[in-house]
Backbone bond lengths (Angstrom), bond angles and torsions (degrees), N, CA, C in turn:
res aa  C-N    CA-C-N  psi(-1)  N-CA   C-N-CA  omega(-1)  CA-C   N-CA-C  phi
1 X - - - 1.474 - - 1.524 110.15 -
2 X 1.160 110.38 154.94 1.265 118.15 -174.68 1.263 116.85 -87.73
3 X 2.172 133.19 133.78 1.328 107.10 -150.98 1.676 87.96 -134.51
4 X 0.991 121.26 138.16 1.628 128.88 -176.42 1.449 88.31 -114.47
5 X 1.742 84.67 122.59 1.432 116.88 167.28 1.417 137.77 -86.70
6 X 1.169 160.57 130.09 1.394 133.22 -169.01 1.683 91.60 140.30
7 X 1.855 89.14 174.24 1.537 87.12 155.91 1.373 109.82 -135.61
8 X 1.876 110.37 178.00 1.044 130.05 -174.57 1.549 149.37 -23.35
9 X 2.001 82.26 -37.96 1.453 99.08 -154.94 1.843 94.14 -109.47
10 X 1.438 107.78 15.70 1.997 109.71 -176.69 1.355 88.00 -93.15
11 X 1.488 100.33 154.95 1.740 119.68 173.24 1.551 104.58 -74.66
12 X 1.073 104.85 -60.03 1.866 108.72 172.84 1.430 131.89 -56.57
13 X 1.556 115.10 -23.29 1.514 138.28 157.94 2.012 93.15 -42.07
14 X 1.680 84.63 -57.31 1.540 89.55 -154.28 1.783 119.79 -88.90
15 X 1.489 96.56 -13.66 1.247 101.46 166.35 1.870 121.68 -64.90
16 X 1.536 112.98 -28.07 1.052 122.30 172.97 1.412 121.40 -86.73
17 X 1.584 128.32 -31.42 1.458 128.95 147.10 1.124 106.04 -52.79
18 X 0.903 142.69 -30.42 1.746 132.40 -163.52 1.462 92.71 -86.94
19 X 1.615 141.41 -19.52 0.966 114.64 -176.76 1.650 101.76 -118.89
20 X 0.858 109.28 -12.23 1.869 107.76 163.20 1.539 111.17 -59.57
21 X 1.554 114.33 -29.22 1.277 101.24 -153.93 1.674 90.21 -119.54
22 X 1.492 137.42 33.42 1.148 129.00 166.29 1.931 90.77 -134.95
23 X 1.340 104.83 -13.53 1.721 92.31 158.44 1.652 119.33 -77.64
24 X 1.518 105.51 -13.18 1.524 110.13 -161.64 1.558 126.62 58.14
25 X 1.494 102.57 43.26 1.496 116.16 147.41 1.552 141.90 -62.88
26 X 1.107 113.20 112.23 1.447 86.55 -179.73 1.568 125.32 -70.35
27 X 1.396 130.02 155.93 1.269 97.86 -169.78 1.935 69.46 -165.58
28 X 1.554 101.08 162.74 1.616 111.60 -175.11 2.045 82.64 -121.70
29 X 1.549 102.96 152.42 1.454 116.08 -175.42 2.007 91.42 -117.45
30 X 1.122 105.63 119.01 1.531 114.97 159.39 1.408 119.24 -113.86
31 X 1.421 117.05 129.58 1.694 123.22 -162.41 2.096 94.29 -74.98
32 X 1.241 112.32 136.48 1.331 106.79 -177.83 2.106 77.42 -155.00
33 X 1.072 91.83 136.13 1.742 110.85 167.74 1.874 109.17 -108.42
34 X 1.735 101.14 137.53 1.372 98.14 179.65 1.386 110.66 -70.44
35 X 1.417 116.83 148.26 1.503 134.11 -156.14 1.461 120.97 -167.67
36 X 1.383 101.05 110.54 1.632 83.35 150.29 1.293 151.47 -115.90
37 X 1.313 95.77 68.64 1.854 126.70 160.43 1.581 96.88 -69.04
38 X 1.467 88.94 157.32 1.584 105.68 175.22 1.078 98.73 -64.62
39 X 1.196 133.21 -80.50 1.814 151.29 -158.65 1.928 97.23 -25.14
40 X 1.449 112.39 -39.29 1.586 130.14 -168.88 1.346 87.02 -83.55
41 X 0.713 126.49 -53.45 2.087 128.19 -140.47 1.868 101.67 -93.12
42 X 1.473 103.38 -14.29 1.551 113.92 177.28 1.245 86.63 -85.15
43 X 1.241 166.71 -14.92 1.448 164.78 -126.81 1.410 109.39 -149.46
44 X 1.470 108.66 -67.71 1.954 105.62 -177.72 1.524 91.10 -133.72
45 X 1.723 96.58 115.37 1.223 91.14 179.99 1.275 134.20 -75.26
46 X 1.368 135.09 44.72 1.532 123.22 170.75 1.859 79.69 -137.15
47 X 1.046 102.92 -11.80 2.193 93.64 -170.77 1.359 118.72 107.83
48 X 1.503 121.65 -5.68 1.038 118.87 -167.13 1.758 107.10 -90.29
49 X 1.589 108.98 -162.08 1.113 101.20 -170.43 1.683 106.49 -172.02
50 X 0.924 126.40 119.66 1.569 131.90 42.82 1.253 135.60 -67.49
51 X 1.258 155.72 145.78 1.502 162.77 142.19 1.185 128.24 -100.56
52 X 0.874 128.23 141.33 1.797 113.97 168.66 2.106 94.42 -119.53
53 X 1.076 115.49 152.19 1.330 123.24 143.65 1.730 115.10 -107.61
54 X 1.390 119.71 137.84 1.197 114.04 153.24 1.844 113.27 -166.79
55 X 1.358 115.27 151.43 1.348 121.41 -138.52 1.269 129.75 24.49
56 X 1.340 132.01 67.26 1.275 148.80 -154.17 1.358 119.61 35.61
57 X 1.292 110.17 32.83 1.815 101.92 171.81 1.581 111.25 -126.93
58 X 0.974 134.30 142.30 1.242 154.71 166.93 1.303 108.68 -79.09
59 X 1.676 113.35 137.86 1.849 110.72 -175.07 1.801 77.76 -155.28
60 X 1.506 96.23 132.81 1.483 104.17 166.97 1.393 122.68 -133.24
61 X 1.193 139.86 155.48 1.518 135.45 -159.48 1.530 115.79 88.62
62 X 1.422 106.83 102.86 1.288 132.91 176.09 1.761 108.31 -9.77
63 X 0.894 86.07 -75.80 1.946 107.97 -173.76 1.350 99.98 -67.04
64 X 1.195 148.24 -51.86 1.554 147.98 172.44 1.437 106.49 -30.44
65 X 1.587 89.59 -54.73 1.954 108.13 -160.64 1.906 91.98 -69.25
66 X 1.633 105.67 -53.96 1.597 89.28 179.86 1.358 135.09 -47.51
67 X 1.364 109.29 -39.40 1.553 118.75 -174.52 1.859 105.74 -82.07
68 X 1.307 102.77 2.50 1.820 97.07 174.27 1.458 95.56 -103.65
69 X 1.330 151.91 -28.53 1.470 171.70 -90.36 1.677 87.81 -151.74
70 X 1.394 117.81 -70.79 1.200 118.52 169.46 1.828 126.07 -52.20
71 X 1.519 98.75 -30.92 1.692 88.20 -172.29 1.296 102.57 -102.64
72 X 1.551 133.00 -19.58 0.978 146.03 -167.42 2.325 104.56 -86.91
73 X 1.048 103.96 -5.80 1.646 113.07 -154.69 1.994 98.32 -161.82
74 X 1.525 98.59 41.65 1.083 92.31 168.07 1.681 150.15 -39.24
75 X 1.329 105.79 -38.57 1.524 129.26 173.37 1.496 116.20 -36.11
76 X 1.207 128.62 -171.81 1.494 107.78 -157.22 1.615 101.85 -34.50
77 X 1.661 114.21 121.43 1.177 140.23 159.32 1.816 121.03 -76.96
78 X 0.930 111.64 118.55 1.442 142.89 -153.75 1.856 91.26 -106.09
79 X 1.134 133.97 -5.32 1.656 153.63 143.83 0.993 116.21 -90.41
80 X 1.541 127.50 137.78 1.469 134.66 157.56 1.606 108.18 -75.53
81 X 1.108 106.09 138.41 1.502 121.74 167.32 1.604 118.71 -50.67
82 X 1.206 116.22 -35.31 1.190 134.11 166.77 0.927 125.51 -46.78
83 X 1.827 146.55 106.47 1.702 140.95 -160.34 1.415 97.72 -59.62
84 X 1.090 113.66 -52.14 1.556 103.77 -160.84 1.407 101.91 -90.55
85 X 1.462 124.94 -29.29 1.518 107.78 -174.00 1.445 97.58 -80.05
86 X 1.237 146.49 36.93 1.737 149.03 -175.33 1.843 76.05 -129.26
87 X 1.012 127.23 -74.81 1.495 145.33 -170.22 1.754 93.39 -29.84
88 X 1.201 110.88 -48.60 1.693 113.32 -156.92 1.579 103.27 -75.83
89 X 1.963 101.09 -44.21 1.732 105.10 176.74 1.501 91.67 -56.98
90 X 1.599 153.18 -61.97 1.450 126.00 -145.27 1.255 105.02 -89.06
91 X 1.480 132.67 -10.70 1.621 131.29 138.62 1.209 109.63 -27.74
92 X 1.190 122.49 -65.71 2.018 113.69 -152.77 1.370 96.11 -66.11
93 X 1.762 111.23 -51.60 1.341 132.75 -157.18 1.777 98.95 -38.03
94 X 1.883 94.89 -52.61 1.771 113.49 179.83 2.006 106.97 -41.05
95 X 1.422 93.47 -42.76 1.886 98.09 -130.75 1.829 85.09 -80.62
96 X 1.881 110.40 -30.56 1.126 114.16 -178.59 1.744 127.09 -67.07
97 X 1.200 112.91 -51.46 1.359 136.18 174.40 1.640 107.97 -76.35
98 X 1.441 146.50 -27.87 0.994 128.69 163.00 1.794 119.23 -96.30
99 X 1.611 102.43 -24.88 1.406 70.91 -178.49 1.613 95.27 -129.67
100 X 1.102 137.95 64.06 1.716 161.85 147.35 1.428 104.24 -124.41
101 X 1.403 112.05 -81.56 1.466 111.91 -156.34 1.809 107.76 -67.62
102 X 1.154 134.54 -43.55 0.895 108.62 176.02 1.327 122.69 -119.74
103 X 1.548 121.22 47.78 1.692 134.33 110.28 1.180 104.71 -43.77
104 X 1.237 124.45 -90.74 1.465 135.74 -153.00 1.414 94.83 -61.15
105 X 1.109 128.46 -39.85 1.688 105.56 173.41 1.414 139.47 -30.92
106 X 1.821 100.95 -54.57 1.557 103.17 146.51 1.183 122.80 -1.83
107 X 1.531 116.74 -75.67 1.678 122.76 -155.03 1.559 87.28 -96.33
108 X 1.219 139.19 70.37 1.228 138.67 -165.98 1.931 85.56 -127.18
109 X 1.336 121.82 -40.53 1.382 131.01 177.23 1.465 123.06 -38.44
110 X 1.913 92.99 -59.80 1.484 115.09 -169.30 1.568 96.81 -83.18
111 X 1.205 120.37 -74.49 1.618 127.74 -178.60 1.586 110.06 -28.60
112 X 1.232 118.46 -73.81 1.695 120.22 176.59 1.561 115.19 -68.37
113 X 0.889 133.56 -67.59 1.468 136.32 -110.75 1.688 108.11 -140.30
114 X 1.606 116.26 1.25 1.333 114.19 154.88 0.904 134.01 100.60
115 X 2.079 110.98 1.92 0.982 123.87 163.95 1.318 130.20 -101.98
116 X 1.343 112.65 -136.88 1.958 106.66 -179.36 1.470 113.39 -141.67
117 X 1.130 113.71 150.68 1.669 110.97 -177.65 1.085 88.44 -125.08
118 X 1.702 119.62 159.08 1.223 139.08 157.38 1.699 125.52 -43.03
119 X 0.835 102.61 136.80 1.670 99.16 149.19 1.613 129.81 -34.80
120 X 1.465 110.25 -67.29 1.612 144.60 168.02 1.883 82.77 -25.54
121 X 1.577 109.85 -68.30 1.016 100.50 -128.12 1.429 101.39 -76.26
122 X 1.922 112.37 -37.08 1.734 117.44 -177.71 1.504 96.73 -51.40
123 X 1.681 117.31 -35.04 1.634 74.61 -177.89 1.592 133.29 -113.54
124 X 1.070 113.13 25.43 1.513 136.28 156.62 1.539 94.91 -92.28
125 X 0.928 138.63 22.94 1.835 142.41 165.24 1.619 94.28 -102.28
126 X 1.495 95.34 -50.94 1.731 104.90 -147.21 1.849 88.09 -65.61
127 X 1.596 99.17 -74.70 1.472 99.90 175.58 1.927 122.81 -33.43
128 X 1.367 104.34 -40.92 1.715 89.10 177.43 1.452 104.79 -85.91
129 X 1.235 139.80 -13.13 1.517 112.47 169.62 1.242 113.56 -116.36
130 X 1.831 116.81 38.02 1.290 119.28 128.04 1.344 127.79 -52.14
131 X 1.115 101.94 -61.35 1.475 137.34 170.03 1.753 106.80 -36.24
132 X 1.521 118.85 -74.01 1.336 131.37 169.64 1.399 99.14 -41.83
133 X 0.965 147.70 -80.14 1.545 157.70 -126.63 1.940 94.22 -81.03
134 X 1.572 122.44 -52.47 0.825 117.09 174.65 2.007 129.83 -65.24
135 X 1.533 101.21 -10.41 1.498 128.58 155.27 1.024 113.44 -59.34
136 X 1.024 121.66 -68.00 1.207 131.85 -158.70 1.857 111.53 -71.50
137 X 1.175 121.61 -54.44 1.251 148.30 172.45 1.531 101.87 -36.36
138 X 1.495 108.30 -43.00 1.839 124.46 164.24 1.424 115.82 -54.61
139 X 1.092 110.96 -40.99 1.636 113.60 -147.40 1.683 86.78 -120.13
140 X 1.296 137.54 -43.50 1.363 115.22 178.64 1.283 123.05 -59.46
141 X 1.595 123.26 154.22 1.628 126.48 -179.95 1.283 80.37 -128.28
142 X 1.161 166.46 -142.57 1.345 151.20 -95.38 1.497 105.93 77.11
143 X 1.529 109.10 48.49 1.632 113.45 -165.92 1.849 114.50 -113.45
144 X 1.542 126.09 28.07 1.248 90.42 21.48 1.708 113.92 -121.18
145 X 1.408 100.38 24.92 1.246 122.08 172.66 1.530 126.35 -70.81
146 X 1.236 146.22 147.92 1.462 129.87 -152.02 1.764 98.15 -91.86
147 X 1.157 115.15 15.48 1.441 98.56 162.07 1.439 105.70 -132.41
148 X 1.417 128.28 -3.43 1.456 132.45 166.62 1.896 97.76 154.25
149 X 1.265 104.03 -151.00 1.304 131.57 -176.66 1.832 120.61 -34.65
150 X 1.484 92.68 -35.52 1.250 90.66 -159.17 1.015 117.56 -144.30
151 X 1.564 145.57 130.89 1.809 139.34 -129.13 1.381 94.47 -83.93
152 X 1.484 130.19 147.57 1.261 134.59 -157.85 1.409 99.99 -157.75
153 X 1.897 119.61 165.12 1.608 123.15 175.88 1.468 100.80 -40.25
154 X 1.353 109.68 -40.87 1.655 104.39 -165.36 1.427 122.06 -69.63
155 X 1.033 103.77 -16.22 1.493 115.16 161.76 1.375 123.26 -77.00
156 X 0.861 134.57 -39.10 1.355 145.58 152.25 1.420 116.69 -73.62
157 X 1.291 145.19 44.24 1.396 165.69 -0.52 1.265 120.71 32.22
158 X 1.217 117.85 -96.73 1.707 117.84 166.26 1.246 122.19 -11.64
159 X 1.626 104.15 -79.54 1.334 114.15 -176.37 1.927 128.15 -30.07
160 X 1.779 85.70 -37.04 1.757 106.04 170.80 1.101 123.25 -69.91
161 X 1.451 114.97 -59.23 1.323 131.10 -169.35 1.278 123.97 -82.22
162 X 1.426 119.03 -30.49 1.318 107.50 -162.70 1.904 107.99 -94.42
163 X 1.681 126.57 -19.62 1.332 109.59 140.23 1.746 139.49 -32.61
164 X 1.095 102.89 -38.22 1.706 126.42 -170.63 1.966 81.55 -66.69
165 X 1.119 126.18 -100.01 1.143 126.78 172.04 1.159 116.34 -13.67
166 X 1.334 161.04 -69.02 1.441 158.29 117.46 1.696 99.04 13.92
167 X 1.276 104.43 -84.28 1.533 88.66 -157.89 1.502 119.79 -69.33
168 X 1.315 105.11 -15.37 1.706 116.11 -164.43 1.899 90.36 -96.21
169 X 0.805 124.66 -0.98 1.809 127.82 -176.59 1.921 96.41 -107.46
170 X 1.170 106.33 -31.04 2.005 115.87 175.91 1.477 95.43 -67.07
171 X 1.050 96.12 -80.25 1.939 106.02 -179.83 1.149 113.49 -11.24
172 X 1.304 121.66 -78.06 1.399 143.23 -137.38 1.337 107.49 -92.68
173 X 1.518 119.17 -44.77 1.547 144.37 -155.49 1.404 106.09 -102.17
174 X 1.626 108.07 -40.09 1.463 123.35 -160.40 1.500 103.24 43.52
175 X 1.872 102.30 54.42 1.756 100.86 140.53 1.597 88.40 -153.57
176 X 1.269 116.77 -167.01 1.767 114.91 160.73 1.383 97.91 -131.38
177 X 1.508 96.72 137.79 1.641 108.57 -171.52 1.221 125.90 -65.10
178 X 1.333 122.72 4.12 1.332 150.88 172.99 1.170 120.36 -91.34
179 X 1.324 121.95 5.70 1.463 114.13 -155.61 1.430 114.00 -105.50
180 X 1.810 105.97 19.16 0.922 120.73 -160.53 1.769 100.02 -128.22
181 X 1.359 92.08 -2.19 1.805 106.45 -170.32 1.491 102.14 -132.00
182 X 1.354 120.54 62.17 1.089 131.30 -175.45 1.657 119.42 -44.28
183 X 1.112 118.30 -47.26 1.667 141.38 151.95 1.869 96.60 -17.22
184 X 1.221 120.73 -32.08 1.486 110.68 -151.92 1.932 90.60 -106.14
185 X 0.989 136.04 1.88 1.551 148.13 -145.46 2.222 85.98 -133.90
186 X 1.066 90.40 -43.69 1.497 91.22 -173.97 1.508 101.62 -67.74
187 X 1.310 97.83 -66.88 1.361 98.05 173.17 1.617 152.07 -7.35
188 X 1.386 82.12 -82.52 1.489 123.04 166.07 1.583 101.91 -52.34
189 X 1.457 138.16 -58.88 1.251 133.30 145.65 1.329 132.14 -23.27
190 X 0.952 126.39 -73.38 1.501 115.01 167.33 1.851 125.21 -89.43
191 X 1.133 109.51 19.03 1.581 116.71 125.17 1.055 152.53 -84.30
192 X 1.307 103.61 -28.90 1.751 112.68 138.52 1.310 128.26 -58.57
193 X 1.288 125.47 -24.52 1.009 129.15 -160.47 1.788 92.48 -86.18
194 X 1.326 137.92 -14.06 1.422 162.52 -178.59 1.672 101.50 -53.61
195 X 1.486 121.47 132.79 1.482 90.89 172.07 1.437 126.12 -92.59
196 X 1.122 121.37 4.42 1.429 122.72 148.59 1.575 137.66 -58.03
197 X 1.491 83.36 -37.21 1.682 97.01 150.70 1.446 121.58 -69.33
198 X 0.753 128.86 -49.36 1.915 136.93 172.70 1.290 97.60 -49.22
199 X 1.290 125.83 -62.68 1.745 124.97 178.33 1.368 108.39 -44.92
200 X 1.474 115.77 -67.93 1.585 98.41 -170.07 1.702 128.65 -76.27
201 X 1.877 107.28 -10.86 1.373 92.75 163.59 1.714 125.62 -67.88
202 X 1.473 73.79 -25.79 1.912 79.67 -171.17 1.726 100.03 -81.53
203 X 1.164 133.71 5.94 1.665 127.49 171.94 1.776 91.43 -104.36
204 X 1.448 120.72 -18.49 1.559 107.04 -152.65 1.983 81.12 -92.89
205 X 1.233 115.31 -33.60 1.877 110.05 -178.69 1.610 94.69 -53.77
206 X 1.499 122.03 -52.32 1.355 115.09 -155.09 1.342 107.24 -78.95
207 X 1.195 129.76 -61.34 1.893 114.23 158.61 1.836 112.02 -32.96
208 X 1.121 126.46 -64.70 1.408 106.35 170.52 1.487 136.77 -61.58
209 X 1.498 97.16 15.32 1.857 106.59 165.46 1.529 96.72 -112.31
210 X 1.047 114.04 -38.78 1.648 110.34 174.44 1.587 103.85 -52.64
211 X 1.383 118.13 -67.03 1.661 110.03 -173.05 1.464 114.01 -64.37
212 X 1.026 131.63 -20.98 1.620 136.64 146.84 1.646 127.74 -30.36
213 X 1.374 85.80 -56.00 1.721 108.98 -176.59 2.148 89.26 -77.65
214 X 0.716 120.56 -63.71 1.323 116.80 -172.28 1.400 127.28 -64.92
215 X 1.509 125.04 -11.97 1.213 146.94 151.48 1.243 106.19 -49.34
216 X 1.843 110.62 -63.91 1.237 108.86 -176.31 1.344 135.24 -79.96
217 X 1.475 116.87 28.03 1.253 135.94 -163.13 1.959 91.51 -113.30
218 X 1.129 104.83 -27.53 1.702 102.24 -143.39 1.797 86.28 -88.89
């Protein structure tokens, strides 16, 4: 069986549960934290995480693992058959995760986790996911799925990433950069409302009481 590595509370953990578990894969979840310990680094080589192992091989990187998940677990296909309409889902997948999610990652310090970012940096944030947001706004259909008709990798992307942006743009900005792209608020709503979505918020609260509890240990 196929075993997803990682934990709960990563966007990419969950971008890849979100699509194991609306293809109806079976797949086993083992808690592994990014690290670089050997025991980690014998497994995904830089430490990071997501991973999957399955029949003795190790595959790491979100998008790697999707496109083996997809060819390997053909059945409801989460790709269009179509060259270019397959081409357009790993477009958004691109336009979302490099230039949204990790802009706003930056302020991932101050927003979550209790530290501080520069000045310099919120606004070389603000200015590059002007930029992102007006990309994106191009290339999304929200049809009513964010790549058209029919739920796709990019949706299972979305679904992760584009809250993080919302709340980490409130924080920092005290507005969400979205709030002007109402389409993206809808969204996000009735993808949650998904029960794959229900599964991983309710696994992503309980890993973030676990790293809570273990914070306060250290």
């Amino acid at each position: 069986m196929l075993k997803l590595c990682g934990f709960a509370a990563s966007n990419y953990y969950n971008k890849v549960k979100m699509q194991l578990m609306e293809k109806g894969v079976p797949f086993a979840e083992e808690l592994v934290w990014a690290s670089q310990k050997d025991e980690v680094l014998a497994r995904t080589p830089i430490g990071k995480v997501p991973f999957i192992e399955v029949d003795g091989w190790q595959l790491a990187e979100s998008q790697p693992i999707g496109e083996y998940i997809e060819e390997a677990y053909p059945e409801k296909p989460l790709l269009p058959r179509d060259p270019m309409a397959r081409a357009k889902v790993r477009e958004l997948i691109e336009f979302i995760e490099l230039h949204l999610e990790l802009v706003v990652r930056r302020l991932y310090r101050e927003a979550f986790f209790g530290g501080t970012v520069s000045d310099e940096t919120k606004k070389e944030v603000e200015r590059d996911l002007a930029k992102g947001i007006r990309a994106f706004r191009a290339l999304a259909k929200f049809a009513p799925f964010v790549a058209g008709a029919e739920l796709t990798l990019a949706d299972c992307a979305a679904a992760q990433h584009l809250p993080l942006v919302s709340m980490a743009t409130k924080r920092i900005y005290g507005r969400d950069f979205f709030e002007d792209f109402p389409q993206v608020a809808a969204y996000v709503k009735a993808m949650n409302a998904r029960p794959s979505m229900q599964k991983i918020v309710e696994d992503r609260k309980a890993n973030a009481k676990l790293m809570a509890e273990m914070a306060a240990k250290k």
